[in-house]
C-alpha positions in Angstrom: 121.1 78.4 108.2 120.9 81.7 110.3 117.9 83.1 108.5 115.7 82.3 112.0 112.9 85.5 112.7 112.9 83.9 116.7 116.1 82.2 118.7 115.7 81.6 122.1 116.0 84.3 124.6 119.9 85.3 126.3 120.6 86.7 129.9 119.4 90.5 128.5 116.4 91.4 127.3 116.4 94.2 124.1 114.2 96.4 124.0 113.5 97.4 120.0 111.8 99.7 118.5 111.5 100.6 114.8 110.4 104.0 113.5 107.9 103.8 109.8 107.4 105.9 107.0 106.0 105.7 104.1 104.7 107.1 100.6 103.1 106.3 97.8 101.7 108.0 95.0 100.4 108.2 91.3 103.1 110.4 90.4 102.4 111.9 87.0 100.0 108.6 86.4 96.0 109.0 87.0 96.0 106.0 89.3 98.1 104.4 91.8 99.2 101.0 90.9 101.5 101.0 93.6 100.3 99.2 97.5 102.2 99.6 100.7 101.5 98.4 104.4 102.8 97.0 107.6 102.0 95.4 110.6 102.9 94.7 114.0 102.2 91.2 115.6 104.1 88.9 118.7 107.0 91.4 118.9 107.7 90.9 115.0 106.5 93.6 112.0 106.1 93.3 108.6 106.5 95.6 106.0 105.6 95.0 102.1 105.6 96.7 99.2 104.4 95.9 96.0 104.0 98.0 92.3 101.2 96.2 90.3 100.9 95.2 86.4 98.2 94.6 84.5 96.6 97.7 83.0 93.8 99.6 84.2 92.2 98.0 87.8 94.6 95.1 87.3 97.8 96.4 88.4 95.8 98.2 91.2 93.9 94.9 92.5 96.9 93.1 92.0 99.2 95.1 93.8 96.6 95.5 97.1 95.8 92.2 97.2 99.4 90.9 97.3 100.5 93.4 100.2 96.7 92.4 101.7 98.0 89.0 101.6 101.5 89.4 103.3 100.3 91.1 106.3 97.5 88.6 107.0 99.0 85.9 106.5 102.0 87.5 108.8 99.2 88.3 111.6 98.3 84.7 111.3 101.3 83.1 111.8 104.2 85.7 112.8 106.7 83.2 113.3 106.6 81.3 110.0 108.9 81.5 107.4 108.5 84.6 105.4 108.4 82.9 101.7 104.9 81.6 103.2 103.6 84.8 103.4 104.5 85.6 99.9 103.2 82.3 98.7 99.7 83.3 99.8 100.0 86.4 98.3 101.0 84.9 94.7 97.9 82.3 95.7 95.9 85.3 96.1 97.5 86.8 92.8 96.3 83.9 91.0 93.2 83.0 92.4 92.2 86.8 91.3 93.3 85.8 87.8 91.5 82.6 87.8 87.9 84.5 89.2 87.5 87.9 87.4 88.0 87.4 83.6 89.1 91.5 83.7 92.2 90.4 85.9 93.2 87.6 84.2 96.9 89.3 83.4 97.0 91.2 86.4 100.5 91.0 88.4 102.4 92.3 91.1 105.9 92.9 92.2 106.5 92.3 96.0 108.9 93.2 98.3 108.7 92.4 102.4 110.7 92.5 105.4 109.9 90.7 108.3 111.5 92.6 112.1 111.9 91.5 115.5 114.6 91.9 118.2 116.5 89.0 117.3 116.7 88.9 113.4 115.6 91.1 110.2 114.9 89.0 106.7 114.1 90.2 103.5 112.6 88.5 100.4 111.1 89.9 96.9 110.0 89.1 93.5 110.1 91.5 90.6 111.8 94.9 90.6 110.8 96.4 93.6 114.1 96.5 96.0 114.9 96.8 99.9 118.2 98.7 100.9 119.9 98.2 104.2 121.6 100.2 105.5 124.1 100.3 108.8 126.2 103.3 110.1 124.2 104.7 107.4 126.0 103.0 104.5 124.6 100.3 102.5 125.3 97.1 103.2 123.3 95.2 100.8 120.0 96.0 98.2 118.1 93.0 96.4 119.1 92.1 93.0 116.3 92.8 90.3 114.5 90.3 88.7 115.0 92.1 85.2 116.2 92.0 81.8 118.4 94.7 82.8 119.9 93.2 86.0 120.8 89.8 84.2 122.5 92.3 81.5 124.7 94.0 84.3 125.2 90.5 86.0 126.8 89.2 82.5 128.8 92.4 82.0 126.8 93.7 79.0 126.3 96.8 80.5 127.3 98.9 83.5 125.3 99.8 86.8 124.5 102.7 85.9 122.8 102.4 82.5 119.8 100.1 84.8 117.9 102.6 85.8 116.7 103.8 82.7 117.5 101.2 79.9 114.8 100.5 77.4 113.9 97.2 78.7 113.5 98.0 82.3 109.5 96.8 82.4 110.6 93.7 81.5 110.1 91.6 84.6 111.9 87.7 84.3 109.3 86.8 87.3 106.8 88.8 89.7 103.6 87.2 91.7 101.0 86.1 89.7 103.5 84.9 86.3 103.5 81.2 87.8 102.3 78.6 90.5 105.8 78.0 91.7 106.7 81.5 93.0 110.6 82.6 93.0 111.5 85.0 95.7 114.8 84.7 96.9 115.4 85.6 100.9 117.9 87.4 102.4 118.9 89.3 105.8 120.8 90.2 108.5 123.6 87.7 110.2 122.7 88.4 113.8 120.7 90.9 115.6 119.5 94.6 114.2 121.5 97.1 115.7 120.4 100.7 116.8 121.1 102.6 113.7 120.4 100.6 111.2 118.0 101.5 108.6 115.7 99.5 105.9 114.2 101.4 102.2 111.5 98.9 100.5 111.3 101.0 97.0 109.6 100.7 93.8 111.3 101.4 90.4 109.4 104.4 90.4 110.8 105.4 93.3 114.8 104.2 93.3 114.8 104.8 89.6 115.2 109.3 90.6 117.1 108.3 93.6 120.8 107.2 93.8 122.6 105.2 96.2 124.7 108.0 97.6 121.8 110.0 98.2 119.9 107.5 100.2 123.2 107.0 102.4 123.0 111.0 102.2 120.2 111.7 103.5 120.0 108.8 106.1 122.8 110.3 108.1 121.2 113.8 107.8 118.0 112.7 108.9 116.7 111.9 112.6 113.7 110.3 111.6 112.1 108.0 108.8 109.7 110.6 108.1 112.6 113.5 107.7 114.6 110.6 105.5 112.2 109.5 103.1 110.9 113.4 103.2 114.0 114.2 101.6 114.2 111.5 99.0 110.9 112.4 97.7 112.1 115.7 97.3 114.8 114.8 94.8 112.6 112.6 92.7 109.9 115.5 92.0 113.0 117.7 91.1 113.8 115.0 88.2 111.0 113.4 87.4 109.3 114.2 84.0 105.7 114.9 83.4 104.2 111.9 83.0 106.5 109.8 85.7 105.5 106.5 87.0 103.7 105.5 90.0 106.3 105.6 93.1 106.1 104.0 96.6 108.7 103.2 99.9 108.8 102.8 103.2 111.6 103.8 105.3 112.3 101.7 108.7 115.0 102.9 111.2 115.6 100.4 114.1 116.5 101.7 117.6 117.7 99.0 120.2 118.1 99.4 124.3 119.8 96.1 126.2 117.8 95.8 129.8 119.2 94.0 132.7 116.4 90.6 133.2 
């Protein structure tokens, strides 16, 4: 398989940078559920996202411990496969559950991605999607893991009716809903390229944004900042009064090949 985060080093040296942004708010809510973070370590950064469940405190706990749990368990071991990290998180998840009687149906979505030079993978449980995007067009976005995905996967209903069908909460499998955690992995077949462009998003997020407007407003914008600047904008212009939670993170990647 290609899905490697390190392969050893060829005659030139690239240089990589990768510009973050982020947001995250209670939206029309009167508390954040929603946890978002990143963190650099051995030439490698990881980004997660997560939007938690569980009523009052619990979807907040659960969705800070899970992104809590990502990133240290990233800082610990950088170059280990990335469905470790999110197996500590759903351990942290569940040992939550298991200690405070209050957070006993506490649960989390998750999404990560995991950067360096040489490779850029993706994994996630739950609803919470990554886009990328290259020349800014995307490429790919993570499936749900929803009652309304598996409906548009059997041809019940049409992409479009997903966003807001009536069973959209209804999550087939997020961290903290078993032991055995499912969290598919994808990412890029060889290295990032300068240009290219990653959106971790929530539901409450991609739910008031549409595809063509993220590609939209990627090739307007020089920066993450300027791009997720301008996606925000269209979801307060459409979101209702008492609209959910919403987080992302935007990552652009700029490379530069040195001579050794």
């Amino acid at each position: 398989m290609w899905l490697h985060l390190f392969r050893p080093k060829v005659s030139k040296e690239t240089k990589i940078g990768f510009d973050t942004a982020t947001v995250s708010s209670a939206g029309g809510r009167p508390e954040n559920q929603d946890a978002v973070g990143y963190r650099t370590c051995d030439a490698a950064t990881c980004w997660a996202l997560a939007d938690g469940l569980g009523g009052h405190l619990g979807g907040q706990v659960a969705s800070r411990t899970a992104v809590d749990a990502v990133l240290a368990s990233f800082e610990k071991h950088p170059s280990a496969p990335l469905h470790t990290h999110l197996d500590s998180a759903n351990r942290a998840v569940l040992h939550g559950q298991k200690t405070h009687s209050e957070l006993a149906h506490m649960r989390t979505t998750i999404a990560a991605l995991v950067a360096s030079s040489e490779a850029a993978l993706w994994a996630h449980s739950g609803d919470s999607r990554i886009y990328w995007l290259r020349g800014g067009a995307i490429q790919t976005r993570t499936l749900d893991h929803s009652v309304p995905q598996r409906l548009v996967e059997a041809g019940e209903i049409t992409e479009d009716r997903l966003r807001f069908h009536e069973d959209r909460a209804r999550l087939l499998h997020c961290l903290g809903s078993r032991e055995e955690l499912t969290a598919p992995e994808g990412g890029i077949e060889g290295e990032p390229q300068s240009g290219d462009a990653f959106l971790l998003a929530s539901d409450g997020f991609w739910e008031y944004v549409l595809e063509s407007e993220m590609e939209e407003d990627a090739r307007a914008s020089q920066n993450s900042q300027a791009w997720i600047d301008a996606l925000e904008a269209r979801l307060k212009l459409r979101a209702q009064a008492d609209y959910d939670n919403y987080s992302a993170i935007a990552v652009r990647v700029a490379l530069r090949e040195m001579e050794r």
